[in-house]
VOMARRO-98589 format. One record per residue: x, y, z of N, C-alpha, C, O, CB in turn. Coordinates in pm, 1 decimal. Glycine has a CB too. Example, Ala and Ser with C-alpha at 12.3 -4.5 7.8 and 13.67 -1.06 7.14 Angstrom:
VOMARRO-98589
<site><n_x>1319.0</n_x><n_y>-569.0</n_y><n_z>780.0</n_z><ca_x>1230.0</ca_x><ca_y>-450.0</ca_y><ca_z>780.0</ca_z><c_x>1320.0</c_x><c_y>-330.0</c_y><c_z>780.0</c_z><o_x>1423.6</o_x><o_y>-331.9</o_y><o_z>846.5</o_z><cb_x>1130.8</cb_x><cb_y>-447.3</cb_y><cb_z>904.6</cb_z></site>
<site><n_x>1285.0</n_x><n_y>-225.0</n_y><n_z>708.0</n_z><ca_x>1367.0</ca_x><ca_y>-106.0</ca_y><ca_z>714.0</ca_z><c_x>1290.0</c_x><c_y>3.0</c_y><c_z>787.0</c_z><o_x>1340.9</o_x><o_y>113.8</o_y><o_z>803.9</o_z><cb_x>1408.4</cb_x><cb_y>-59.8</cb_y><cb_z>572.5</cb_z></site>
This chain:
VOMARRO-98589
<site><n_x>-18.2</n_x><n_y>-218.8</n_y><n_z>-727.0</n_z><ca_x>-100.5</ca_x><ca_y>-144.4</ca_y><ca_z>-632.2</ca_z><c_x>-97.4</c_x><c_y>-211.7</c_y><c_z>-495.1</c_z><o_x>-50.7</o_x><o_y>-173.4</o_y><o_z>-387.8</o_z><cb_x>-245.5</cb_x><cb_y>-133.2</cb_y><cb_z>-683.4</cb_z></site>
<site><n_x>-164.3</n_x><n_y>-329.2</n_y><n_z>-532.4</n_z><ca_x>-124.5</ca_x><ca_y>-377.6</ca_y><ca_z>-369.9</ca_z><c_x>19.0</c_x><c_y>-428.7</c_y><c_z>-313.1</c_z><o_x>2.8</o_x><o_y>-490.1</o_y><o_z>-207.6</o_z><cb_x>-212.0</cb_x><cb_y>-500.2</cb_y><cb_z>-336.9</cb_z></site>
<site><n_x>158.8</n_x><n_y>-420.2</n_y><n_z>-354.9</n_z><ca_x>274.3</ca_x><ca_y>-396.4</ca_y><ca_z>-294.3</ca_z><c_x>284.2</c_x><c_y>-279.8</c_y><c_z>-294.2</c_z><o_x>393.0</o_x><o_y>-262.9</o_y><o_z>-239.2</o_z><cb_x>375.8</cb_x><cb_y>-449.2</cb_y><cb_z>-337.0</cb_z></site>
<site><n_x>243.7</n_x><n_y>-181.1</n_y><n_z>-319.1</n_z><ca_x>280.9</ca_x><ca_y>-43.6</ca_y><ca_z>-238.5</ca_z><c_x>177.2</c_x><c_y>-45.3</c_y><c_z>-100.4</c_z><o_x>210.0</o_x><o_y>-32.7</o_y><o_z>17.5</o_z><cb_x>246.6</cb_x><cb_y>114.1</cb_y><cb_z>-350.2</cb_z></site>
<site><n_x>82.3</n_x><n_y>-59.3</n_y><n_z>-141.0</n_z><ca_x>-51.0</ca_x><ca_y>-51.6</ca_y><ca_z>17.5</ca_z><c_x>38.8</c_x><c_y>-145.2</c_y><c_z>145.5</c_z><o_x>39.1</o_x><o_y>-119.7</o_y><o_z>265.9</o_z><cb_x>-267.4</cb_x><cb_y>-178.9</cb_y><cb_z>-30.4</cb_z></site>
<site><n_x>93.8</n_x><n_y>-231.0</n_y><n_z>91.6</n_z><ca_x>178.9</ca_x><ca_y>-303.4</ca_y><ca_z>151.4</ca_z><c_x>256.7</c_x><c_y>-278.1</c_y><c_z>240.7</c_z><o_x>236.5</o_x><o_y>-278.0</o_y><o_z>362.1</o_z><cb_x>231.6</cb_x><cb_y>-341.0</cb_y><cb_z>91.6</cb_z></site>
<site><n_x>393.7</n_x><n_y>-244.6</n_y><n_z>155.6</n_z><ca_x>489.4</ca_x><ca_y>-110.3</ca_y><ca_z>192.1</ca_z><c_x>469.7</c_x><c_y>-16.0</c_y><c_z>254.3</c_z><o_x>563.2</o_x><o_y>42.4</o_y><o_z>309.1</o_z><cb_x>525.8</cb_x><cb_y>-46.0</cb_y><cb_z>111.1</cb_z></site>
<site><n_x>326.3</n_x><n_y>31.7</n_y><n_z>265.4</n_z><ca_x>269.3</ca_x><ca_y>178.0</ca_y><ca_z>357.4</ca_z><c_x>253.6</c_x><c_y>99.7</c_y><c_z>471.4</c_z><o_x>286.5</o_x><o_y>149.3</o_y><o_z>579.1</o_z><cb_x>106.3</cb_x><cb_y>274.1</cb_y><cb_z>308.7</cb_z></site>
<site><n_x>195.1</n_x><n_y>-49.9</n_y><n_z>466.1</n_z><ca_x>161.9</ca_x><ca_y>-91.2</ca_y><ca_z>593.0</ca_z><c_x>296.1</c_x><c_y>-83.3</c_y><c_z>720.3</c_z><o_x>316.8</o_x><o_y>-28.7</o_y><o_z>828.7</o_z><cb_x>106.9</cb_x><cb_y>-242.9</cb_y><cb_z>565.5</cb_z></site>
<site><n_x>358.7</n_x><n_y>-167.8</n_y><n_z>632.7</n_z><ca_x>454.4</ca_x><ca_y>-236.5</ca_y><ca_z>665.3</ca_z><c_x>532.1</c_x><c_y>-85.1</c_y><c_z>738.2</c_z><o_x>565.8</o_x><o_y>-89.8</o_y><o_z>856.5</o_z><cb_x>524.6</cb_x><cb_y>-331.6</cb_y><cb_z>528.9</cb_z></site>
<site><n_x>552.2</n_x><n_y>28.0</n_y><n_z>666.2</n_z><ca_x>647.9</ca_x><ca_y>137.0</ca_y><ca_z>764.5</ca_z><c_x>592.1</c_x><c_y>232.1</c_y><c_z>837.9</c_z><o_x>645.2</o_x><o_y>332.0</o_y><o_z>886.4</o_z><cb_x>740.2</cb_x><cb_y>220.3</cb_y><cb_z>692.2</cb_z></site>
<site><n_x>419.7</n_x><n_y>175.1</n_y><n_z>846.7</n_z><ca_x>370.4</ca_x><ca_y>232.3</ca_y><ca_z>959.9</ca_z><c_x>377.6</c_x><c_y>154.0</c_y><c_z>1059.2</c_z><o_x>426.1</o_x><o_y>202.1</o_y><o_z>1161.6</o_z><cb_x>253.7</cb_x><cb_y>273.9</cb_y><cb_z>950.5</cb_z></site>
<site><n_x>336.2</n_x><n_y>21.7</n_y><n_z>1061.6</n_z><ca_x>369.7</ca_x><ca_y>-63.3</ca_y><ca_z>1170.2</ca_z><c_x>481.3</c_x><c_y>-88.6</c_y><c_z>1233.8</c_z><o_x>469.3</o_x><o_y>-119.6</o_y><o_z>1352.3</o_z><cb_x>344.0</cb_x><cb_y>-156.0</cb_y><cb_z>1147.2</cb_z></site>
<site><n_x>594.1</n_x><n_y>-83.8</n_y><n_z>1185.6</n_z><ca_x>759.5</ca_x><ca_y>-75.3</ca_y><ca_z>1237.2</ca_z><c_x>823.9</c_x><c_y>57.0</c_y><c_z>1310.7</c_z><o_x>778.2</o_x><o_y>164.5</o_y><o_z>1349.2</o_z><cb_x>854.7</cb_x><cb_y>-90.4</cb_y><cb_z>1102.5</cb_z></site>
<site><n_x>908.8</n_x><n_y>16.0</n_y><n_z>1310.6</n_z><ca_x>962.8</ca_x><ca_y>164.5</ca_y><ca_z>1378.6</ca_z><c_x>1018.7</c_x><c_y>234.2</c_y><c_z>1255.8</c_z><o_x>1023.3</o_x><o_y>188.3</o_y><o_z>1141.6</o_z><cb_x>1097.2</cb_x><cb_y>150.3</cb_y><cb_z>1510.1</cb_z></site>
<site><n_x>1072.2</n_x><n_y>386.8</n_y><n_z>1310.5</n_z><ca_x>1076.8</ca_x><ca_y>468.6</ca_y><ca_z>1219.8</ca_z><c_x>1198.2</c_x><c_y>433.8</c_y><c_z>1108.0</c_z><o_x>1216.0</o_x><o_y>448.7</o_y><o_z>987.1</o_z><cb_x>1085.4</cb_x><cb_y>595.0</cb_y><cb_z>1287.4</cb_z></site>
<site><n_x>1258.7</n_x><n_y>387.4</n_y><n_z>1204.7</n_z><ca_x>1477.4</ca_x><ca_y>335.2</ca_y><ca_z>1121.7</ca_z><c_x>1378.9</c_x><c_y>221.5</c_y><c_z>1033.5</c_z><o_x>1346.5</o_x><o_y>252.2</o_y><o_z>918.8</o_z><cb_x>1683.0</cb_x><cb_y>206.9</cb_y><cb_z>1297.1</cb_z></site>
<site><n_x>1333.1</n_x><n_y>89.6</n_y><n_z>1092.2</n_z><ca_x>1308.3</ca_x><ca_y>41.8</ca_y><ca_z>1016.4</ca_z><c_x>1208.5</c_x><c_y>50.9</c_y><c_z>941.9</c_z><o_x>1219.0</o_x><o_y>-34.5</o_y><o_z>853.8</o_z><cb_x>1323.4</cb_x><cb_y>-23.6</cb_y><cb_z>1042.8</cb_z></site>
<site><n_x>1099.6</n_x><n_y>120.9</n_y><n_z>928.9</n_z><ca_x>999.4</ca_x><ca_y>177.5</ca_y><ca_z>807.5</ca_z><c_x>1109.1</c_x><c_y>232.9</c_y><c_z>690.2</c_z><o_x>1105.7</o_x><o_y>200.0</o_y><o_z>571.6</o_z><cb_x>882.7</cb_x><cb_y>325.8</cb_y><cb_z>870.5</cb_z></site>
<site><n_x>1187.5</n_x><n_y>306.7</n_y><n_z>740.0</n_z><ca_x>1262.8</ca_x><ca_y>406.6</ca_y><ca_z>616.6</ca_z><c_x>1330.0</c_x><c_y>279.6</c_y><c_z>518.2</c_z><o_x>1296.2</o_x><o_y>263.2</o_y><o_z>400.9</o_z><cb_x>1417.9</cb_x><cb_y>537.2</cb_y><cb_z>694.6</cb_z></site>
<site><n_x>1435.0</n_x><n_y>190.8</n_y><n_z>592.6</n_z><ca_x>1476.8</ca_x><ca_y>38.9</ca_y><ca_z>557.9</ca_z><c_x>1371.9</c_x><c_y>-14.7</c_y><c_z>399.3</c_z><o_x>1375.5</o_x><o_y>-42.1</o_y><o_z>279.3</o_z><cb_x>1427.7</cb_x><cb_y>-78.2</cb_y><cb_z>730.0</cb_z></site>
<site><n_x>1283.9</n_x><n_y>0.9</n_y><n_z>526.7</n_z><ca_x>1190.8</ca_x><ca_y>-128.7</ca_y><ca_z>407.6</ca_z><c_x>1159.0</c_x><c_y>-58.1</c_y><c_z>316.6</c_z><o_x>1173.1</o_x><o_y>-101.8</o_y><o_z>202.4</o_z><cb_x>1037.3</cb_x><cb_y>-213.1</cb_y><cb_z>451.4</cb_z></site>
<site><n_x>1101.8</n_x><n_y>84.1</n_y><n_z>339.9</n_z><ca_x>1062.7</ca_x><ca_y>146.6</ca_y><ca_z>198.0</ca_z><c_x>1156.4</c_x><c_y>195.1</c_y><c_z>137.8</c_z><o_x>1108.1</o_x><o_y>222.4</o_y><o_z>27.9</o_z><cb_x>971.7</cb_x><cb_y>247.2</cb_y><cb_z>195.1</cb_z></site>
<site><n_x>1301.3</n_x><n_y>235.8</n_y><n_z>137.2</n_z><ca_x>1369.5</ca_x><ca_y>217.7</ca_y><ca_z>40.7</ca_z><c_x>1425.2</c_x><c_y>98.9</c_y><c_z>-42.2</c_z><o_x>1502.9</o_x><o_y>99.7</o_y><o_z>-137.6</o_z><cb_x>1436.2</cb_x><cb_y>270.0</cb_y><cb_z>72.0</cb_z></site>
<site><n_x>1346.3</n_x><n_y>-31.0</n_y><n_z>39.0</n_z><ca_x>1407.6</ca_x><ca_y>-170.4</ca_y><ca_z>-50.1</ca_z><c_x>1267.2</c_x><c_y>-172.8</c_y><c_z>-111.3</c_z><o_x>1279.9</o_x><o_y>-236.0</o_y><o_z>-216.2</o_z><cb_x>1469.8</cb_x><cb_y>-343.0</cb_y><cb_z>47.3</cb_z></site>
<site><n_x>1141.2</n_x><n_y>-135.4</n_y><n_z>-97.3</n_z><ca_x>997.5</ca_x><ca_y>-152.7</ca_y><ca_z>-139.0</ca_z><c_x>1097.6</c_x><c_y>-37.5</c_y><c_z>-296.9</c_z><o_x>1145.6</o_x><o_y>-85.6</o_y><o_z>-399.6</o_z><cb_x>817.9</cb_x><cb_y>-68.3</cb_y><cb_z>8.9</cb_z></site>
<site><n_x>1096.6</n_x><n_y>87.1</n_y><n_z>-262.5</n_z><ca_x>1138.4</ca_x><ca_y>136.5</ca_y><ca_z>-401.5</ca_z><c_x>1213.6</c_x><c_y>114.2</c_y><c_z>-497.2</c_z><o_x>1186.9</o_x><o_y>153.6</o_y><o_z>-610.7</o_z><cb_x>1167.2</cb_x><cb_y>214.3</cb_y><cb_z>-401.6</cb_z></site>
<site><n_x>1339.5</n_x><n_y>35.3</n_y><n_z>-462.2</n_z><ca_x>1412.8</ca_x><ca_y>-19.6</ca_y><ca_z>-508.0</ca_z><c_x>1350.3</c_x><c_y>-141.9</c_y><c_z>-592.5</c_z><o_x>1361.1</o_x><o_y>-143.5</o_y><o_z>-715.1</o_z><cb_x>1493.8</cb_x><cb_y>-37.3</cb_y><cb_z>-416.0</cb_z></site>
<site><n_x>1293.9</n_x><n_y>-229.6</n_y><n_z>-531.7</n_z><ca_x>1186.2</ca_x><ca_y>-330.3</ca_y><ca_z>-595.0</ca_z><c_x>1136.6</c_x><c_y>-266.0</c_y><c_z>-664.0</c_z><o_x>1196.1</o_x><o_y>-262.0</o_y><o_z>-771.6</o_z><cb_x>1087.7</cb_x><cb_y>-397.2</cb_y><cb_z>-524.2</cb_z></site>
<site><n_x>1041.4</n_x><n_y>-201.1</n_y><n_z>-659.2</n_z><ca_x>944.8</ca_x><ca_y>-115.6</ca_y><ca_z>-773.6</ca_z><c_x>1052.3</c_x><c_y>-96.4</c_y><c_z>-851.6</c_z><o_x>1054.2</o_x><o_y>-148.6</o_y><o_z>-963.1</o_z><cb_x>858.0</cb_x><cb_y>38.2</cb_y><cb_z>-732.0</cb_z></site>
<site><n_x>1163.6</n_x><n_y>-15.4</n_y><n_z>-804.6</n_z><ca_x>1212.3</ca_x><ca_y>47.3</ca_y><ca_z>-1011.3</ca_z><c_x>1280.6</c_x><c_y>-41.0</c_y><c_z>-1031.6</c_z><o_x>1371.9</o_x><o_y>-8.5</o_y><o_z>-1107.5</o_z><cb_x>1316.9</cb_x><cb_y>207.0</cb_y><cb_z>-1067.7</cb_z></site>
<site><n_x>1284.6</n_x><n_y>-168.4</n_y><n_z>-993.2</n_z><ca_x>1389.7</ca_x><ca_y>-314.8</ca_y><ca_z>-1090.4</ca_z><c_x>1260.3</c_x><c_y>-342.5</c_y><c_z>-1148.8</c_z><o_x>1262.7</o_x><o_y>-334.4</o_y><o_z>-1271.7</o_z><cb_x>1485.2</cb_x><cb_y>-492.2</cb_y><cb_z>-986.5</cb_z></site>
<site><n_x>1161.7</n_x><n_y>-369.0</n_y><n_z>-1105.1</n_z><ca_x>1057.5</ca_x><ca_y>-377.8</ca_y><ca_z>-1185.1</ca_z><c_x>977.3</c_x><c_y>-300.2</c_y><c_z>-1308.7</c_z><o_x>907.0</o_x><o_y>-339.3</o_y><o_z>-1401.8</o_z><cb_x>999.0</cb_x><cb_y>-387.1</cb_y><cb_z>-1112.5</cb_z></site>
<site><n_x>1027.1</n_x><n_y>-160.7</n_y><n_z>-1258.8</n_z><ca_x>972.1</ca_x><ca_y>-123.7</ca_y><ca_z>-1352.9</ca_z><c_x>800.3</c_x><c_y>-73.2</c_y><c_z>-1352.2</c_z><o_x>743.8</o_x><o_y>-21.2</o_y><o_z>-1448.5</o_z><cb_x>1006.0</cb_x><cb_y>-224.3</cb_y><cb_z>-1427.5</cb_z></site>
<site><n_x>759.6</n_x><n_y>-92.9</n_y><n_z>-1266.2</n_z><ca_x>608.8</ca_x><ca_y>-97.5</ca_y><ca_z>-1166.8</ca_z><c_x>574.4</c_x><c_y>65.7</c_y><c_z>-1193.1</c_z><o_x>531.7</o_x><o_y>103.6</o_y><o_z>-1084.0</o_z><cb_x>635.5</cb_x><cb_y>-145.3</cb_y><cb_z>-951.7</cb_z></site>
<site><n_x>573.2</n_x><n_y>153.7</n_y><n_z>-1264.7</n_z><ca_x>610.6</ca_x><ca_y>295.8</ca_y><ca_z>-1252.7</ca_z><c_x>444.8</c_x><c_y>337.9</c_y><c_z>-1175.0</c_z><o_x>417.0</o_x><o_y>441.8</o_y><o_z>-1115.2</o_z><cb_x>660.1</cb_x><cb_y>382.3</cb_y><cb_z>-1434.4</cb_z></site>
<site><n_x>367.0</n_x><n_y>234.2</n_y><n_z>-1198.2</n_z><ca_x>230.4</ca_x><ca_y>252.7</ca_y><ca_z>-1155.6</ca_z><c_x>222.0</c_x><c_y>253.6</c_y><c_z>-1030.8</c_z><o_x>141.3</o_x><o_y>338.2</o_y><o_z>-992.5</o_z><cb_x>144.2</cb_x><cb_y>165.4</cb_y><cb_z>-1199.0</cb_z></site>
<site><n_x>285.6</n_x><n_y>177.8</n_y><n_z>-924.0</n_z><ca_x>292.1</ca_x><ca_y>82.6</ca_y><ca_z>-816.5</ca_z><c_x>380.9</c_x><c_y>201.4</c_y><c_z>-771.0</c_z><o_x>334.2</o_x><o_y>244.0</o_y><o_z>-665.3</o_z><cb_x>347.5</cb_x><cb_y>-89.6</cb_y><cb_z>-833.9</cb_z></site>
<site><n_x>493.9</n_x><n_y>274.1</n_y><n_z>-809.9</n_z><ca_x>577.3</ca_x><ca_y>323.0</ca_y><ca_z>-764.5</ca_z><c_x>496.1</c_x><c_y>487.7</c_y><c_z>-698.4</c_z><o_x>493.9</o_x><o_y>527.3</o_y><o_z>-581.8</o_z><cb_x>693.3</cb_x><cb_y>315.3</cb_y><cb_z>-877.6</cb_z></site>
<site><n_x>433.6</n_x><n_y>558.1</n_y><n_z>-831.1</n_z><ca_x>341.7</ca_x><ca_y>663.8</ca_y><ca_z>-813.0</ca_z><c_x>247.6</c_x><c_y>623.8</c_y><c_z>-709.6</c_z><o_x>273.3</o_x><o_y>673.1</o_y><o_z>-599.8</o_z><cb_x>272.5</cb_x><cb_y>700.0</cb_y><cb_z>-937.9</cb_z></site>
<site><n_x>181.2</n_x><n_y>574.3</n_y><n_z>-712.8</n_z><ca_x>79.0</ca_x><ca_y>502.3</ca_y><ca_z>-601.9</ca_z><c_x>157.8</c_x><c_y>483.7</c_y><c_z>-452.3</c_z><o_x>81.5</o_x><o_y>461.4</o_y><o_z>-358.2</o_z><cb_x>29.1</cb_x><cb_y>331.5</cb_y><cb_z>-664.0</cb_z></site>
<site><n_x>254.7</n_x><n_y>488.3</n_y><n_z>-431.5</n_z><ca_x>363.5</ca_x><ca_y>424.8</ca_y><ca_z>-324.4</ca_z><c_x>391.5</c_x><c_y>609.9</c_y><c_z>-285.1</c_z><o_x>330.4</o_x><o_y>665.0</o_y><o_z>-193.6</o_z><cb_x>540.2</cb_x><cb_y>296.2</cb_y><cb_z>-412.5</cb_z></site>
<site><n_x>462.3</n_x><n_y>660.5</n_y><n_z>-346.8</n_z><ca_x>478.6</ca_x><ca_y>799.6</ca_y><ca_z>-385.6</ca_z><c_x>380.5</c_x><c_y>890.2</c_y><c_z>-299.1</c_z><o_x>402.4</o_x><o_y>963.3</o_y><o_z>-202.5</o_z><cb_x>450.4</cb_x><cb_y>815.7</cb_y><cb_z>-542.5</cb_z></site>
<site><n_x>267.8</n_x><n_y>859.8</n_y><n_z>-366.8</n_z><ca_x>161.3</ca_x><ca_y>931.2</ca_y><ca_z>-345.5</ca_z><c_x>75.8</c_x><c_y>909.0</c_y><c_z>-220.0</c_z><o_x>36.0</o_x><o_y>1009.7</o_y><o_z>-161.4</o_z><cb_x>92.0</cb_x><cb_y>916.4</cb_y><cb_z>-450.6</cb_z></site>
<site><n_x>46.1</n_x><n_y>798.4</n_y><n_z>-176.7</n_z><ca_x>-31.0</ca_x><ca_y>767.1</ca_y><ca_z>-55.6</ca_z><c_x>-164.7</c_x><c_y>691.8</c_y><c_z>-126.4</c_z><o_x>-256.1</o_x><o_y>649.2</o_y><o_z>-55.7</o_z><cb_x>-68.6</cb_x><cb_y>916.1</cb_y><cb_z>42.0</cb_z></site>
């Protein structure tokens, strides 16, 4: 839960190229992990 709140921070505060960047390496993290909770939550807002 709180690495996705994270991840929201993080690609609102950046610019747009790099928000997209990080949250496709934030998702990528989540599904090596396996986080399916963290991932929905990320997903979802």
């Amino acid at each position: 839960m709180v690495i996705a709140g994270k991840a929201k921070m993080n690609s609102k505060n950046s610019g747009a190229g790099k928000g997209c960047r990080n949250s496709f390496e934030w998702l990528m993290i989540l599904r090596r992990n396996h986080t399916l909770k963290a991932y929905h939550a990320f997903e979802t807002g």
